[in-house]
C-alpha positions in Angstrom: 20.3 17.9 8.1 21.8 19.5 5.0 20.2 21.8 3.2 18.3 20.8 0.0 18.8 24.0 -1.7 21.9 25.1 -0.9 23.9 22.2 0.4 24.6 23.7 3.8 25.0 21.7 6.8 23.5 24.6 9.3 20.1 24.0 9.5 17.6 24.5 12.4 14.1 23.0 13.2 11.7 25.8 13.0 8.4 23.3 14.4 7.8 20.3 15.2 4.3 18.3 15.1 3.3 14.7 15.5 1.2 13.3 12.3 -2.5 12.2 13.0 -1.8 8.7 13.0 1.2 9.5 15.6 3.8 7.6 13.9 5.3 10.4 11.9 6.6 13.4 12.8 6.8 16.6 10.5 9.7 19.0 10.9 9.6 22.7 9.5 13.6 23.6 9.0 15.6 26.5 8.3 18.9 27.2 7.0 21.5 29.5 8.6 23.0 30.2 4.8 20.7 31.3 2.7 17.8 31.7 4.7 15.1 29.1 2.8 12.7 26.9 4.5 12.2 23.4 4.0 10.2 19.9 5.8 11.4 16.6 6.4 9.4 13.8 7.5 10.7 11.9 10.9 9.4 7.9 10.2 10.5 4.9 12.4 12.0 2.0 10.1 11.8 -1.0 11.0 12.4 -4.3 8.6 10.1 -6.1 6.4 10.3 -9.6 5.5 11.5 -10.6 2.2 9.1 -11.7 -0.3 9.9 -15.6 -1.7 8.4 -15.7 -5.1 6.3 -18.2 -6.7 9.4 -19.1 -8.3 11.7 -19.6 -4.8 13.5 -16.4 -5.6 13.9 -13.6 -3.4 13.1 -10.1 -2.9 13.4 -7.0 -0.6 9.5 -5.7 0.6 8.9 -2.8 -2.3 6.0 -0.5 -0.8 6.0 0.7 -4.5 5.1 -2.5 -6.2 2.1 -2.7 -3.8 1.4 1.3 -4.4 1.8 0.4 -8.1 -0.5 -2.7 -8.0 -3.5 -0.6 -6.4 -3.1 1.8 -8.6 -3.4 0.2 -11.5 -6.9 -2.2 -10.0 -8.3 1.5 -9.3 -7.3 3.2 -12.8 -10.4 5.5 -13.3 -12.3 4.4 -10.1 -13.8 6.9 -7.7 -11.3 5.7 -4.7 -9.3 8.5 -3.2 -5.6 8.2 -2.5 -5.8 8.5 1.1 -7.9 5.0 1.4 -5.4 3.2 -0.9 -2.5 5.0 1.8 -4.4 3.1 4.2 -5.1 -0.2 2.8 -1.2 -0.3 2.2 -0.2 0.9 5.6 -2.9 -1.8 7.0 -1.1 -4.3 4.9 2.5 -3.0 5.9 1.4 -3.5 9.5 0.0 -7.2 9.1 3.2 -8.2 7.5 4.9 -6.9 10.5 3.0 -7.8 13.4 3.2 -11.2 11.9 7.1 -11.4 12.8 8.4 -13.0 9.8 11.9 -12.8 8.3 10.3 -14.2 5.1 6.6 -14.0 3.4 5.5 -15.6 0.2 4.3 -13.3 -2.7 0.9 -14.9 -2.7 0.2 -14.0 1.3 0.7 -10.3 0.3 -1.6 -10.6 -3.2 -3.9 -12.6 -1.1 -3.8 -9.3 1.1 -4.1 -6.9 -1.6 -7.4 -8.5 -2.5 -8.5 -8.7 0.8 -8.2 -4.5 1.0 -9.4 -4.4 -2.8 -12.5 -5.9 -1.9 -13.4 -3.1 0.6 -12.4 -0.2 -1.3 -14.2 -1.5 -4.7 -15.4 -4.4 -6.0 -14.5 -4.0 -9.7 -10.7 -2.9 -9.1 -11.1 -6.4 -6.9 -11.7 -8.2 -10.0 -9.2 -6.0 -11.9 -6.8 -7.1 -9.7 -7.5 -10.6 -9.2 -8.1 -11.2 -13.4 -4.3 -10.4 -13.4 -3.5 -11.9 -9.9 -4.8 -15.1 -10.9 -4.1 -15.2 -14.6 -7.9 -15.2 -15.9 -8.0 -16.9 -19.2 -11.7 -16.8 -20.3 -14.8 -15.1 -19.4 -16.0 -17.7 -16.7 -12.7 -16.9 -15.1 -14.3 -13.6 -14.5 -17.8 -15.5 -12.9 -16.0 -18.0 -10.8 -14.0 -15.0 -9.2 -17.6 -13.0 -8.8 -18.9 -16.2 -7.1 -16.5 -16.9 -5.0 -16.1 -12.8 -3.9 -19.7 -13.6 -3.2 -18.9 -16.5 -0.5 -16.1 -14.9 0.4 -17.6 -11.5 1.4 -21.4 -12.5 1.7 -21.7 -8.2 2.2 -23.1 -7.9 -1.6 -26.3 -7.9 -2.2 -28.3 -10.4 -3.3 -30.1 -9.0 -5.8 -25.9 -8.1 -7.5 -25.2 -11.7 -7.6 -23.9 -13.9 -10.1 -25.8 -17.0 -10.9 
C-alpha cells in the first residue's frame, strides 16, 4: 500500500479490526519514510448487475446515484445518514442475492420506495412525485392512497380520503 502522503511504497499495518457489520475490515498503517499514519478500508467486491433503462440502454450499478437519489427525497428531513447507509446496503444486497447479470431501472426505484417508505413518508412522496413523473395535485393523493394499501402501517386517522 503506497503511502498517501508521501508516495512511499513501505508501509506497515499498525491494527487490524473487523467492522460491526463484519464485512469490512479497517486497517491503521504506517509508513517506514516519513513516519505518518494513515487507514484503509478492506471491502470484498463482488459485481452488480447492470441497470437496463426504461429506454433499453445500459448502465454500470452507480451506488452514488442511489446515495444521491435518497438524499435528495430526505433534503431537510430528520433521517440520519447511517439509516439511509442501510437502506442502500439493504438494497445493494437484494440486487445481489437475486443473481442477475442485468436489472431494470424500475426494480431498483421500486426498491428505493420500498426503503423510503420506512424511513419517512414525505421523502417517500418526494421521491415517488419525481419517480413517477406527478403532473397535478391528485397525482400527489393517488400516491398517498395507494402508500396507504400498500403499507396499511399508517394510521387511520392520517389517511387520505
Amino acid at each position: 500500500m503506497k503511502c498517501p502522503f508521501c508516495n512511499a511504497d513501505d508501509t506497515h499495518v499498525i491494527d487490524s479490526r473487523v467492522s460491526e457489520d463484519g464485512h469490512k475490515i479497517r486497517r491503521r498503517r504506517r509508513c517506514h519514510a516519513c513516519d505518518k499514519r494513515f487507514t484503509t478500508y478492506e471491502t470484498i467486491e463482488l459485481r452488480l448487475p447492470q441497470v437496463v433503462k426504461h429506454d433499453g440502454s445500459r448502465a454500470e450499478f452507480d451506488r452514488n446515484k442511489l446515495l444521491t437519489g435518497f438524499q435528495r427525497a430526505l433534503h431537510k428531513r430528520p433521517v440520519p445518514t447511517r439509516y439511509v447507509d442501510e437502506a442502500i446496503d439493504r438494497i445493494v444486497q437484494k440486487l445481489l442475492a437475486m443473481g442477475e447479470r442485468e436489472v431494470s431501472s424500475r426494480s431498483i426505484g421500486e426498491s428505493v420506495m420500498e426503503e423510503l417508505y420506512k424511513l419517512d413518508k414525505v421523502a417517500y412522496i418526494r421521491f415517488a412525485s419525481v419517480y413517477k413523473s406527478f403532473q397535478d395535485v391528485d397525482d400527489f393523493r393517488d400516491a398517498i392512497k395507494e402508500a396507504q394499501k400498500q403499507y396499511p402501517s399508517m394510521p387511520s386517522s392520517k389517511k387520505i380520503s
